[in-house]
C-alpha positions as CSV (number, residue, x, y, z in Angstrom):
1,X,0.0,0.0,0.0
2,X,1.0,3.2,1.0
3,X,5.2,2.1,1.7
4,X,4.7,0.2,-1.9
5,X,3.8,3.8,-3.0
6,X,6.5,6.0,-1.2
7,X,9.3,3.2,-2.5
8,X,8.0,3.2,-5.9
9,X,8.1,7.4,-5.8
10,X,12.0,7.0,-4.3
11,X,13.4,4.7,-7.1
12,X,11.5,7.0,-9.8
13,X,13.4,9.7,-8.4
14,X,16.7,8.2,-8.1
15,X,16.2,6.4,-11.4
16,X,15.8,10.1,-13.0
17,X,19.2,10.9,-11.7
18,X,20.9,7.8,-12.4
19,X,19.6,8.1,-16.0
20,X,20.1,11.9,-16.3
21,X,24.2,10.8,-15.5
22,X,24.5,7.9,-17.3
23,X,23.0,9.5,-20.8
24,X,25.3,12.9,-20.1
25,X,28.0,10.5,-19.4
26,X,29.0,12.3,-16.4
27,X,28.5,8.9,-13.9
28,X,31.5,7.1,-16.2
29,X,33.4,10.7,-15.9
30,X,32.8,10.6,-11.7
31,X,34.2,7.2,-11.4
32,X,36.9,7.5,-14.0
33,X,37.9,10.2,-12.0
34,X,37.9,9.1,-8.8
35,X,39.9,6.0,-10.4
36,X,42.8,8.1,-12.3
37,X,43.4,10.7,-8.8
38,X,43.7,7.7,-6.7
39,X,46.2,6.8,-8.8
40,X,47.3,3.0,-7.9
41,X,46.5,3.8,-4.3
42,X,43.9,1.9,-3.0
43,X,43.8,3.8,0.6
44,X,43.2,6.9,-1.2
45,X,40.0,5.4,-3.4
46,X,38.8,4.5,-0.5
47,X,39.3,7.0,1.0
48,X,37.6,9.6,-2.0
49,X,34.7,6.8,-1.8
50,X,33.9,7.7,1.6
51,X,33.8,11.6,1.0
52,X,31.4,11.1,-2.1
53,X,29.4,8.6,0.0
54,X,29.4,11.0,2.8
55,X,28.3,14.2,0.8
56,X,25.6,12.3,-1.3
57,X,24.6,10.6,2.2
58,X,24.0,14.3,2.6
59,X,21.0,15.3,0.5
60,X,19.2,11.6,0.1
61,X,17.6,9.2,2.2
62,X,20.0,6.0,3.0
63,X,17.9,4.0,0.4
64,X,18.2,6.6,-2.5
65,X,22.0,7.0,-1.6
66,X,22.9,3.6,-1.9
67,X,21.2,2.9,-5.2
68,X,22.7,6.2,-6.5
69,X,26.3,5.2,-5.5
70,X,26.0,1.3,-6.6
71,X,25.4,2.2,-9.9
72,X,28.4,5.1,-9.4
73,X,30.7,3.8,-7.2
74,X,30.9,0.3,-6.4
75,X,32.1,-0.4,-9.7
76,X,35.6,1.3,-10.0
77,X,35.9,0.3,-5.9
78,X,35.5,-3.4,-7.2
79,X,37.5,-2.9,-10.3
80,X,40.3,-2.1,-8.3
81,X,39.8,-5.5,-6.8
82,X,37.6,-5.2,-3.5
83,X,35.3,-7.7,-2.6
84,X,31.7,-6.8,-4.0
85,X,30.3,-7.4,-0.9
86,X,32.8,-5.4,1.6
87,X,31.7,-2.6,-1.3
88,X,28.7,-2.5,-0.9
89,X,28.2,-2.2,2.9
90,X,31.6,0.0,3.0
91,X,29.1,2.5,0.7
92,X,26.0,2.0,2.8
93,X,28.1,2.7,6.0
94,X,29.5,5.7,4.9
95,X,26.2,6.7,3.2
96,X,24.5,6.9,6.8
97,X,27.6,8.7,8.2
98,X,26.0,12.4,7.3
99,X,23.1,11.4,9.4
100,X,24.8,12.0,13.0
101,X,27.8,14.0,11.4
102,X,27.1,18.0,11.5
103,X,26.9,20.2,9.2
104,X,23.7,18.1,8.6
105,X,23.1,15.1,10.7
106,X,19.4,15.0,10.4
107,X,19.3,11.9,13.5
108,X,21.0,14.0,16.1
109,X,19.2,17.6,14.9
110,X,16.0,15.5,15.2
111,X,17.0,13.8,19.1
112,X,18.2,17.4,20.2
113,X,14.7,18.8,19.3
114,X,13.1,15.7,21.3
115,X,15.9,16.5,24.0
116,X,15.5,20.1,23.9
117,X,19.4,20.5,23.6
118,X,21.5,22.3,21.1
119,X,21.9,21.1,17.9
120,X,25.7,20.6,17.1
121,X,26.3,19.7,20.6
122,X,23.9,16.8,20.2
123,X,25.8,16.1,16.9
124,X,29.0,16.2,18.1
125,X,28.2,14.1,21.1
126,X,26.9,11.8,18.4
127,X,30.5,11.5,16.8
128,X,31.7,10.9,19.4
129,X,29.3,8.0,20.8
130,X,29.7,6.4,16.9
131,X,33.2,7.5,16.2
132,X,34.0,3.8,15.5
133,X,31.7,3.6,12.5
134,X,34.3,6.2,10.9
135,X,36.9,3.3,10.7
136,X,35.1,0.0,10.7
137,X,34.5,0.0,6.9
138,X,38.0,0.4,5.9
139,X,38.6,-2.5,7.8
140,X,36.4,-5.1,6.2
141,X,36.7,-3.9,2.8
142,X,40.5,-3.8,3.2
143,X,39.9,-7.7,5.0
144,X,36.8,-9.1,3.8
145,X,37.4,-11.7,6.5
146,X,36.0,-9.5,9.3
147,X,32.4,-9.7,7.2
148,X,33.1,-13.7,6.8
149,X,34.0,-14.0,3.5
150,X,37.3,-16.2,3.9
151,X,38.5,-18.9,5.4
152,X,38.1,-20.2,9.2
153,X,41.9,-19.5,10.0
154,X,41.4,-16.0,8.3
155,X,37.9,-15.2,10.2
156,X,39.3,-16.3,13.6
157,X,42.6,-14.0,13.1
158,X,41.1,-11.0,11.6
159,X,38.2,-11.1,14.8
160,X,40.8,-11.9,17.4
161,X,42.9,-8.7,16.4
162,X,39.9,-6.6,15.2
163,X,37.6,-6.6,18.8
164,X,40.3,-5.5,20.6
165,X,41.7,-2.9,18.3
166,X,38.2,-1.8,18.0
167,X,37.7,-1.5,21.8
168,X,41.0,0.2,22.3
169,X,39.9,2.7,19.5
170,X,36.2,3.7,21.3
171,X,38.7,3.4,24.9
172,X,40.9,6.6,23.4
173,X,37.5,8.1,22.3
174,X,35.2,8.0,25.5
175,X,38.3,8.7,27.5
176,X,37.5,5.2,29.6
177,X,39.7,2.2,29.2
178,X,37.8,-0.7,31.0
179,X,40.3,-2.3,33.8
180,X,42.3,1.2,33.8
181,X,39.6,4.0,34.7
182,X,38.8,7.0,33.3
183,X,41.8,8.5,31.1
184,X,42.9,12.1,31.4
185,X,41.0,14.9,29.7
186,X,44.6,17.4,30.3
187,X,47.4,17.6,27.9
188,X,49.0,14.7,28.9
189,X,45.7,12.6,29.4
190,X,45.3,13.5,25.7
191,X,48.4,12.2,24.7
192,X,48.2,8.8,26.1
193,X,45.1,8.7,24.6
194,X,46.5,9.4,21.5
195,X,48.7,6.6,21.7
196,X,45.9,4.0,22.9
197,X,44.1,5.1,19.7
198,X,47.1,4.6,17.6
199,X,47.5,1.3,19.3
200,X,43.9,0.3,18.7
201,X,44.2,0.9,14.6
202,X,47.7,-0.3,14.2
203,X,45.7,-3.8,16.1
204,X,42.2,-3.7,14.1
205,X,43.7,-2.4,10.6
206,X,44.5,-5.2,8.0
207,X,48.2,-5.5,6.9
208,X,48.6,-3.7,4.2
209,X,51.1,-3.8,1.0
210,X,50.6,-0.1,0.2
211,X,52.3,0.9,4.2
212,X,54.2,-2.2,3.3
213,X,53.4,-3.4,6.9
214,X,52.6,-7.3,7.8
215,X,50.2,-7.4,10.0
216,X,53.2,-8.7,12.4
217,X,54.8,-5.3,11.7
218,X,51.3,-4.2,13.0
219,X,51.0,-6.1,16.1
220,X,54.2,-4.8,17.4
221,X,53.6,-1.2,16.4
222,X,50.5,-1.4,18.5
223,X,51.9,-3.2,21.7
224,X,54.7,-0.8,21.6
225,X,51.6,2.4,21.5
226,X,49.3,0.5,24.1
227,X,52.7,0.5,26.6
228,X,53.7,4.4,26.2
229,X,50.0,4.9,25.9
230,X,49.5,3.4,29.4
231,X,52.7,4.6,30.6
232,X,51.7,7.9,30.3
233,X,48.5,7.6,31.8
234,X,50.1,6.2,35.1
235,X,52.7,8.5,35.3
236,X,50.1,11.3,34.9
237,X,48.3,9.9,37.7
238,X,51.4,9.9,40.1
239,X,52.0,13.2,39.2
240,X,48.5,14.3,39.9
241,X,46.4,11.5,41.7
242,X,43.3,13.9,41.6
């Protein structure tokens, strides 16, 4: 009935678009673009992918957004060899970033008019709370293996390192490390919490070719940032116990 009606109206709409770009030409022109400034860099496709997600995320419902950008961007992002899968969701995810990211973040403006707060503070708070969101789709696309789509082995490793690099990432971000207490909000607290957030990606990201870091290389470089991390949280703390 009436959600047959409203879903029919949405992929009229985005059908217009799509076929207004792909008879001008200018959806083969966005994607061979994005494909010849990335260069042979696959981080920095990505990495333009998730700014075009994020401003078309923008001005369209998460439904229109995705079926705009599947026909526009998942190609050249699986061309370059990503797993169609990991594509797709990596463009969905992003695609629903705008909606608790200010300028626009429609979610949080609409929950600060139901709290009766200010706007951007409710959005920013709203980063902050889903601040991991901003890194778990690199992940999986880069290691489809964290979606399940490898082998046992591969699935077992890629969770074992991922959970905790994930947990160490929203640690650095609330300022709370579970088992340590509340981190410092000072200059110094910030520091170690820059470290424990370096620690976290260096644990969750994939080894990559392009950093030409094993994920070996990986695990070291975050056990080494989780100790000075740590180290200077506890010093901080005998300095100034309060």
């Amino acid at each position: 009935g009436r959600a047959l009606a409203e879903l029919v109206a949405l992929l009229l709409g985005v059908g217009f678009i799509i076929g207004a770009l792909m008879v001008t030409g200018l959806a083969g022109t966005l994607a061979n673009d994005l494909v010849f400034m990335a260069g042979k860099s696959t981080l920095m496709l990505l990495l333009m992918g998730a700014i075009t997600s994020f401003i078309f995320g923008m001005g369209m419902t998460v439904t229109a957004c995705y079926i705009f950008l599947a026909v526009i961007l998942a190609p050249p992002l699986i061309q370059a060899g990503m797993d169609p899968l990991a594509v797709h969701l990596f463009i969905m995810y992003w695609g629903m970033v705008s909606f608790i990211t200010p300028p626009v973040a429609l979610a949080a403006f609409t929950a600060s008019t139901l709290a009766r707060a200010k706007p951007f503070a409710v959005g920013f708070t709203a980063m902050k709370l889903g601040s991991v969101i901003y890194f778990v789709p690199f992940f999986f696309v880069l290691n489809p293996a964290l979606i399940l789509h490898g082998t046992a082995t591969e699935v077992v490793m890629v969770v074992a390192t991922a959970v905790p690099g994930i947990f160490l990432i929203s640690a650095a971000m609330q300022g709370y490390l579970r088992g340590f207490g509340i981190l410092g909000a000072d200059a110094i607290g910030y520091t170690a919490r820059v470290a424990i957030f370096i620690s976290g990606l260096a644990l969750a990201f994939p080894g990559s070719k392009e950093l030409d870091l094993s994920q070996i290389d990986l695990l070291l470089i975050s056990a080494v940032a989780l100790i000075v991390g740590l180290g200077i949280e506890f010093m901080r703390r005998k300095v100034s116990p309060a």
